[in-house]
N, C-alpha and C positions, 0 to 999 in steps of 0.2 A: 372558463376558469383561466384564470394571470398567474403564471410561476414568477414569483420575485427573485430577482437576481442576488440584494445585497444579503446578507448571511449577518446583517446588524444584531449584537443582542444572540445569536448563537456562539457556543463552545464546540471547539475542535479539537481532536486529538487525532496526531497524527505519530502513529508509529514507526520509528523507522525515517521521524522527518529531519533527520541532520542531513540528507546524501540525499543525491539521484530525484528519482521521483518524487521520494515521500518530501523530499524539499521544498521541489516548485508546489506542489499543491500546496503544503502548509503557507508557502508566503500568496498564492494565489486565494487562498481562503481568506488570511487579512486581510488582502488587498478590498476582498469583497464586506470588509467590518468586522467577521468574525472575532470572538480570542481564542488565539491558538496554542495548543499545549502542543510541544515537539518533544521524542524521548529521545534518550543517549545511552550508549553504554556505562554502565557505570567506571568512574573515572576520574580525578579532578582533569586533566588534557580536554577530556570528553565534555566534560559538563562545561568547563569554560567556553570552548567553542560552540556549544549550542547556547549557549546565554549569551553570547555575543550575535550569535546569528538572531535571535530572537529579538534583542535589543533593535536590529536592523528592521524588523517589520512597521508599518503604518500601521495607526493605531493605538489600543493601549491593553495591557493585563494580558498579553502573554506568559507564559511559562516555559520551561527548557527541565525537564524533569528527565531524572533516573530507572530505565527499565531495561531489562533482558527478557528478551521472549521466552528464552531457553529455560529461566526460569521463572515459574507461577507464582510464588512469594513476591517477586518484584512485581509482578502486576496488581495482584490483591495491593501493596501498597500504595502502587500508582492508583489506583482506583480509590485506594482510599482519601487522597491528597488534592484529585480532583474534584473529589465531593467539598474535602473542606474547604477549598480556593472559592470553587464554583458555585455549587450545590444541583450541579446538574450537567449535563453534557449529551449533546443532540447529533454530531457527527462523531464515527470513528472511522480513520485510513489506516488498511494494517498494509507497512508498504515495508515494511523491516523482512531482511531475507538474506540468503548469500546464495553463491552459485561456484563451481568448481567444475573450469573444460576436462571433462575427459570422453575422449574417442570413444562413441556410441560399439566400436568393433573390440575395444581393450575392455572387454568382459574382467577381468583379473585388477584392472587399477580400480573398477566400481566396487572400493571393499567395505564389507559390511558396516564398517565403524563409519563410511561416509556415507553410505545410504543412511544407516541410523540416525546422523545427525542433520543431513539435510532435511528429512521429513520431523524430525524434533524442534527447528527452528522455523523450517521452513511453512510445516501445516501444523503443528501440535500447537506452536507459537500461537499464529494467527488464530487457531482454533479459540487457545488458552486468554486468548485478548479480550475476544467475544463470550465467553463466559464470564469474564470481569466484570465486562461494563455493561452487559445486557440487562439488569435494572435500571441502572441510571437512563440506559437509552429507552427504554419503554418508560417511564417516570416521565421524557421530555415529549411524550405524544406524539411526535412526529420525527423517531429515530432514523438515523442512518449508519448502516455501514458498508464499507468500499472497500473492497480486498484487490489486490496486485495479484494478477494471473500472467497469461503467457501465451502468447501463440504455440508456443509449443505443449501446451497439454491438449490442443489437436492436431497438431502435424508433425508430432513425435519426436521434431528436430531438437534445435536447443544447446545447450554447451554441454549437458549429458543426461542419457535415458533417464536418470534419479530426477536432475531439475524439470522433465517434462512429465513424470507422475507425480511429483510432487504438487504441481501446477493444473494436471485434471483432475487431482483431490479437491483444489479449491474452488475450479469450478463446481465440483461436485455438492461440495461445501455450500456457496453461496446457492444451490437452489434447494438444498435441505431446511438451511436457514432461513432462506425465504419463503419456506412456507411454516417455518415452524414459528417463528418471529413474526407473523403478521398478526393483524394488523399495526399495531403499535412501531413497528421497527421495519422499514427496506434494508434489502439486503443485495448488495450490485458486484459485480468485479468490474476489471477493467483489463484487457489483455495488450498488453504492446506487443510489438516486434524488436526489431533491433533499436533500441535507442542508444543515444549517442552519452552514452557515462562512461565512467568507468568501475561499473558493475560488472560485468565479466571480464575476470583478468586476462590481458594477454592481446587486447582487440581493441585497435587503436583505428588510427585512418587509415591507411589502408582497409581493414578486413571493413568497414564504414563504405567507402568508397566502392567496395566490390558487391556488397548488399546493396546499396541504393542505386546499381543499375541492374540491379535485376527487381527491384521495386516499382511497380506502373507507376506512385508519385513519383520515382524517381528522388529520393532523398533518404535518411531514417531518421527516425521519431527524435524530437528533443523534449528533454524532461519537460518540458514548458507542453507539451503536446498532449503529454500525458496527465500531466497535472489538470490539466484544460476540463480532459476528459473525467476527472474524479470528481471537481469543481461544477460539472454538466449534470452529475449525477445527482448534488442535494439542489442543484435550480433547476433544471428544468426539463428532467425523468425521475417527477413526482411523482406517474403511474405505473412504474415499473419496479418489479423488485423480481430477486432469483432469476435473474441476466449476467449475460459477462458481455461488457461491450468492448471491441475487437478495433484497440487504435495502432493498426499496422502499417497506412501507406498504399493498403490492399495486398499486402505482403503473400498473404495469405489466400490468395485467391489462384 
């Protein structure tokens, strides 16, 4: 059996794809033919810059559409905007998230209201994404979805205890779904390590620099790395699903 590389003639949504990861994968999906729908915060600031960035992709009939994960109305109407564009949608990246440093030992700054909402964006969100679209994705016969995970929902590190349960929920997640989704729908994550955004506040080059010598590549992940990795997932680990593949550098070893 040939896994084909280009993704011509498929629809892509990628959540969360104005920033960081969910970025380069979206324009790494173009790159491959796909058309790509990227969400935003609702906003006109927001939505200009993703329709500008979108504008930017090769190709043609992308989208730059309106959703909060936080809330599920907005998704019900992404979903419904994607049928009427497309009529159909074969990959989903749920890569929308946020993260907030607080010292694993300041039991007292982990306060209720921020656990509450990290697991309401962070896994309700994603959760909430896939209840959306899991018609449309079994409708395309050979669905896909690719959630953003973390080295830290096994090695309990991370920018705080809340971000690394949050993150072995979704491993948790992707292998519930992976068997509950099948056949019709894979179901994968993808775990990075430190990558080089600025997704965790506060952690520039230096804290960069003191990670990637204690990493055997010796470097940390660039969104491009990771995207690589979500991009690998609908070409060519067709036979894999309820997996979290682990792009750290060996970080984690």
């Amino acid at each position: 059996m040939t896994y084909p590389l280009s993704q011509a003639g498929k629809v892509v949504l990628v959540i969360g794809g104005s920033g960081g990861v969910g970025r380069a994968a979206a324009l790494l999906f173009a790159q491959a033919g796909a058309h790509v729908v990227i969400t935003h915060r609702p906003g006109d600031d927001k939505a200009r810059q993703a329709a500008a960035l979108v504008a930017s992709y090769p190709g043609a009939n992308h989208a730059a559409l309106p959703a909060d994960v936080a809330r599920t109305e907005t998704l019900t109407a992404l979903r419904d905007e994607v049928q009427r564009r497309y009529g159909r949608l074969d990959v989903l990246v749920n890569s929308a998230g946020y993260t907030k440093p607080i010292p694993h030992a300041d039991l007292d700054a982990l306060t209720d209201e921020l656990i509450d909402d990290m697991f309401r964006v962070n896994w309700r969100g994603q959760f909430a994404a896939v209840r959306a679209f899991a018609p449309l994705l079994k409708a395309s016969g050979d669905g896909l979805i690719v959630s953003v995970s973390s080295i830290a929902a096994m090695n309990g590190n991370g920018s705080s205890i809340v971000y690394g349960a949050v993150k072995a929920g979704i491993d948790a997640m992707t292998k519930s779904l992976g068997r509950a989704l099948a056949p019709e729908i894979r179901v994968l994550g993808v775990a990075p390590g430190v990558v080089d955004t600025g997704f965790v506040p506060g952690r520039g080059a230096e804290f960069n620099a003191k990670t990637a010598a204690t990493t055997p590549l010796k470097r940390v992940a660039t969104a491009e790395d990771v995207g690589a990795a979500i991009l690998a997932c609908a070409t060519l680990l067709g036979y894999s699903t309820g997996s979290t593949i682990v792009v750290d550098g060996g970080r984690a070893l």
